[in-house]
C-alpha positions as CSV (number, residue, x, y, z in Angstrom):
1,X,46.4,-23.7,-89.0
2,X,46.1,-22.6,-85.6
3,X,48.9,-23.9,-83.2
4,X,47.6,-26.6,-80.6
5,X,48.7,-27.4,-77.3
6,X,51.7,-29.2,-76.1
7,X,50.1,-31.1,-72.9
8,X,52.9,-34.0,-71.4
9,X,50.5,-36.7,-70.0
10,X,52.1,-37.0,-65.9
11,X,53.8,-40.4,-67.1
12,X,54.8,-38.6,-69.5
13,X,56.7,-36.5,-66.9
14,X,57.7,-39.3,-65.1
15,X,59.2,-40.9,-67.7
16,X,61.5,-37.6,-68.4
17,X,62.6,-37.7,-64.7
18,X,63.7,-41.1,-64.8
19,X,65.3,-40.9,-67.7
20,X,67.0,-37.5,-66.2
21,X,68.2,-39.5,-63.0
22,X,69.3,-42.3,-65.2
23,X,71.4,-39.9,-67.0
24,X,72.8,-37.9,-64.4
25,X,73.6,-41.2,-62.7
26,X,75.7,-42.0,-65.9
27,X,77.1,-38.8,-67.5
28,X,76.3,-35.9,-65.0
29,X,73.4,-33.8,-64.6
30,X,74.4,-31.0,-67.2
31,X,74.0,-33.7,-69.9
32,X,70.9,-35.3,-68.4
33,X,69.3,-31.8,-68.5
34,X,70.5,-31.3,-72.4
35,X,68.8,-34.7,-73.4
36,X,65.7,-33.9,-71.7
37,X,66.0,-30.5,-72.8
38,X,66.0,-31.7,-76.7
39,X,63.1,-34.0,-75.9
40,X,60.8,-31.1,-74.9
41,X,61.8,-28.9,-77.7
42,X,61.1,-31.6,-80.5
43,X,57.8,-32.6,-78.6
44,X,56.9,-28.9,-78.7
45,X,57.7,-28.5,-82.1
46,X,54.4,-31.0,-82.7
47,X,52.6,-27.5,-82.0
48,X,52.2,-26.7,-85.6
49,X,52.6,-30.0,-87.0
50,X,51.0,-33.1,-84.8
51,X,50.2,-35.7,-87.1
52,X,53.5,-36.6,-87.4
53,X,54.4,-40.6,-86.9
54,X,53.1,-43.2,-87.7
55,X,49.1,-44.0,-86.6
56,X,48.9,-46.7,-84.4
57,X,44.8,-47.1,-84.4
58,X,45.0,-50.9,-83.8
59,X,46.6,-50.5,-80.6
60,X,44.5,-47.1,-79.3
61,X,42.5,-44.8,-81.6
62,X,44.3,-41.9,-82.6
63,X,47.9,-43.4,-81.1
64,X,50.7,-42.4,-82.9
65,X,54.4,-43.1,-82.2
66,X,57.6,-41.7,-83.4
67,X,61.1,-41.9,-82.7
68,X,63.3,-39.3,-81.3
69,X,67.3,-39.2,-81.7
70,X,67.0,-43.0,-82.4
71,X,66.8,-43.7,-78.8
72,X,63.1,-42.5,-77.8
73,X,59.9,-43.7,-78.9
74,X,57.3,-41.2,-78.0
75,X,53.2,-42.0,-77.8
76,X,51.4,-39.7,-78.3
77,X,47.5,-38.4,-79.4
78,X,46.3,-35.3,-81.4
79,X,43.5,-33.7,-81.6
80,X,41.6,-30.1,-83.0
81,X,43.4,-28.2,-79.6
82,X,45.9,-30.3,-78.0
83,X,48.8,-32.9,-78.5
84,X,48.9,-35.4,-75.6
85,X,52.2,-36.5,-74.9
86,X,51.1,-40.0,-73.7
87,X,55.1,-41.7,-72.5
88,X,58.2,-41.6,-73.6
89,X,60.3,-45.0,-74.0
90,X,63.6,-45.0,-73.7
91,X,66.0,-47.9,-75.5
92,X,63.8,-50.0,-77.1
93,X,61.6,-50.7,-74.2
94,X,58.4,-52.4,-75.2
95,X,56.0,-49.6,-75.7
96,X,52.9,-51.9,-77.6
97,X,52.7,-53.6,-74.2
98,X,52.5,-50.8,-71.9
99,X,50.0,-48.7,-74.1
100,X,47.4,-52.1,-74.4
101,X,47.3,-52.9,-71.4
């Protein structure tokens, strides 16, 4: 199988700052950057193996979501080229919400 592409949507982004400046804020920057760190490598591990999850069709086609450290919920599409990192929700925010609306 040919690897695909790890793209991280720019709310995706966003999300990973905020949650770096939330974590800096409450442990120091050298942790924040670990965390975010570990986020990025386990996203970019969905390179070789994207459907991963659990399929989420009846909120978006082709949604999937899966949890990461038990902390992160990350959204996220896959297709014959790419992986679209769609967000990243930390702490049990309401993701189903956000991703209908």
């Amino acid at each position: 199988m040919k690897p695909r592409q790890v793209i991280f949507s720019p709310e995706a982004r966003d999300d990973l700052l905020r949650l770096y400046d939330w974590l800096a804020d409450a442990a120091g920057p050298a942790i924040a950057m670990s965390y975010v760190e570990r986020i990025e490598a386990y996203c970019d591990g969905f390179r070789t193996a994207g459907e991963r999850g659990t399929l989420r069709n009846e909120i978006r086609p082709g949604l999937r979501i899966i949890g990461f450290e038990m902390r992160i919920s990350i959204a996220f599409t896959v297709d014959e080229e790419r992986v679209n990192i769609l967000r990243l929700f930390y702490g049990g925010r309401n993701w189903n919400d956000v991703l209908t609306e």
